[in-house]
C-alpha positions as CSV (number, residue, x, y, z in Angstrom):
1,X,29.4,-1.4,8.1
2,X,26.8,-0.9,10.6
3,X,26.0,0.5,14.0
4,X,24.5,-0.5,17.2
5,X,21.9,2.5,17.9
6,X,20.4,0.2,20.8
7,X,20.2,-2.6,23.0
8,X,17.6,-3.7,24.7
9,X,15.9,-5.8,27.4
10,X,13.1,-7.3,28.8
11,X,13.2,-8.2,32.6
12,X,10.1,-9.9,32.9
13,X,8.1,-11.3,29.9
14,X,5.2,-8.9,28.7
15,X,7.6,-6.2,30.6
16,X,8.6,-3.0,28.8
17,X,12.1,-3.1,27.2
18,X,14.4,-1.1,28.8
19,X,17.7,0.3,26.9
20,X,21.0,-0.3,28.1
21,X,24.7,0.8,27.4
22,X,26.2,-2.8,27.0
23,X,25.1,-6.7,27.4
24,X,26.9,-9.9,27.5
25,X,24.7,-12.3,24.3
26,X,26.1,-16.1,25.2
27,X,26.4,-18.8,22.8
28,X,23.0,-20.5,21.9
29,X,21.2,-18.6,24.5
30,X,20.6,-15.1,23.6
31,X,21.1,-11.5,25.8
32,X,21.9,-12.4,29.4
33,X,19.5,-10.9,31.9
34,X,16.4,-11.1,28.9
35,X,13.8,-12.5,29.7
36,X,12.9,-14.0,26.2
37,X,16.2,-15.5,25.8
38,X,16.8,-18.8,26.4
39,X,18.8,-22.0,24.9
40,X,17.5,-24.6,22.4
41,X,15.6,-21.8,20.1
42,X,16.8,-20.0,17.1
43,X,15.3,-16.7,17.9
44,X,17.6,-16.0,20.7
45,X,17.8,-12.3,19.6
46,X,15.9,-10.1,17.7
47,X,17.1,-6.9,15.0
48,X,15.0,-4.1,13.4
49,X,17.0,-1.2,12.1
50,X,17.3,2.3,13.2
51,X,14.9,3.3,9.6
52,X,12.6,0.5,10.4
53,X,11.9,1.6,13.7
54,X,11.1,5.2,12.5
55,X,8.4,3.7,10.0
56,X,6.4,2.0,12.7
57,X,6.8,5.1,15.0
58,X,5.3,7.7,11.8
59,X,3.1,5.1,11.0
60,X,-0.7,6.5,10.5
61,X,-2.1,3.3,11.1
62,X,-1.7,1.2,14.4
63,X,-0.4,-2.0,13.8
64,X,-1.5,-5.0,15.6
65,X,2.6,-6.1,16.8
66,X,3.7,-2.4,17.1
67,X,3.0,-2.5,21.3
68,X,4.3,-5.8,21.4
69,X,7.1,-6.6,19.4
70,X,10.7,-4.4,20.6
71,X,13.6,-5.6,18.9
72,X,16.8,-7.2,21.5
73,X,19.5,-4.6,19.1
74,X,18.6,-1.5,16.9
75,X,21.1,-0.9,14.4
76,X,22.1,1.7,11.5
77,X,23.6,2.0,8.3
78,X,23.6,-2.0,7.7
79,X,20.9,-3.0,5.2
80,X,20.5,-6.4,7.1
81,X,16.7,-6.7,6.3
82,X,18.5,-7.8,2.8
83,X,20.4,-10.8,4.2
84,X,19.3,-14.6,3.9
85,X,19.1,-17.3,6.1
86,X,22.4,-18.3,7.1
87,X,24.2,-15.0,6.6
88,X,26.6,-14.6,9.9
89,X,26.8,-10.8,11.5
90,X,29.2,-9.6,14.0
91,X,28.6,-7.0,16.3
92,X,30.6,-5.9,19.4
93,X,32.3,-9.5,20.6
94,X,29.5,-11.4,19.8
95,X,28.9,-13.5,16.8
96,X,25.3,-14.2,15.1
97,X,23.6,-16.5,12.3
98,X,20.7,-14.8,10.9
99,X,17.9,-17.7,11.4
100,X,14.5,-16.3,9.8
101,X,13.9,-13.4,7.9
102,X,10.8,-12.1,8.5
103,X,8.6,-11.5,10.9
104,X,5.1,-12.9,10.9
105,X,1.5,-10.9,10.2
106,X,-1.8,-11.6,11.3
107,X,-5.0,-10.8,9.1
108,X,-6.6,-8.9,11.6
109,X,-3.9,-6.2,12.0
110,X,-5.6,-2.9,10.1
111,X,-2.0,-2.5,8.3
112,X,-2.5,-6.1,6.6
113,X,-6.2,-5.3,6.3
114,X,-5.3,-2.2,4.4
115,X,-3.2,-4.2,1.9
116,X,-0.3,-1.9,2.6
117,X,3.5,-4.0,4.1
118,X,4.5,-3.1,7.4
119,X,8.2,-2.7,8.3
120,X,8.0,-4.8,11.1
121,X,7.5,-7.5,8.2
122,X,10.1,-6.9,5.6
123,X,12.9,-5.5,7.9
124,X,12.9,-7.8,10.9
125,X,15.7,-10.6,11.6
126,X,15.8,-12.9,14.2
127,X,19.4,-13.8,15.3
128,X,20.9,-17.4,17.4
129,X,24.1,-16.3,18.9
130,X,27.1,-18.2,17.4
131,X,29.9,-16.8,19.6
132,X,29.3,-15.1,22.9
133,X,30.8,-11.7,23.2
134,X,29.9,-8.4,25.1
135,X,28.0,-5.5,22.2
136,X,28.3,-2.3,23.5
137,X,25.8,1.0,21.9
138,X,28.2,2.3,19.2
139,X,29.9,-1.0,18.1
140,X,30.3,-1.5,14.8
141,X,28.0,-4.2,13.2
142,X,28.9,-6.0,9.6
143,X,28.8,-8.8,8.0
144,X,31.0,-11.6,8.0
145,X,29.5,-14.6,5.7
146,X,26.8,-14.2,3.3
């Protein structure tokens, strides 16, 4: 079992994420009141854990996403960078499907040019909402379907 170490939203696209305490995700749309959710896409919400965060944050070199990409929930203690397509996560009251597994690089970022693997690669998962349900910081997060 897992933890949620953070939620958090975008007002306004290109905005700063800001954390907060508790959000309502809804069925096929995403985190209400985020501005990057929205229906009739698969990557309604995205997940980076607690560890994976920490690597881009100690990282020496400066990769190209690390200013723009901020995950929608930060977890703990669930490896779910090892889960597949498909694999179903609950946290809070919400239900989610994981829908891609990675997170895309470019060859101009001086990580890739380096030949070294950024976390924001191998440990990012991009979530559709299954069930609505409010996830609170501190709810437990775990698997429910592999």
């Amino acid at each position: 079992m897992g933890k949620v170490e953070a939620i958090l939203v975008s007002k306004e696209k290109k905005s700063t994420r800001i954390e907060i305490e508790e959000g309502m995700f809804r069925e096929d749309y995403g985190l209400e009141g985020d501005a990057y959710s929205r229906s009739g896409t698969e990557r309604q919400v995205s997940v980076l854990s607690l560890e994976g965060r920490s690597a881009v944050q100690n990282e020496v070199l400066d990769g190209l996403c690390f200013e723009r990409f901020m995950e929608t929930l930060r977890i703990s203690g669930l490896p779910l960078y090892k889960t597949e397509t498909g694999t179903r996560v609950s946290a809070g009251g919400a239900v989610f499907e994981v829908v891609k597994d990675r997170k895309k690089c470019y060859p101009e970022c001086s990580i890739v040019k380096s030949g070294r693997v950024c976390s924001l690669k191998t440990e990012v998962r991009f979530l559709k909402v299954i069930k609505s349900g409010v996830v609170r910081k501190g709810d437990t997060v775990e698997i429910i379907l592999e």
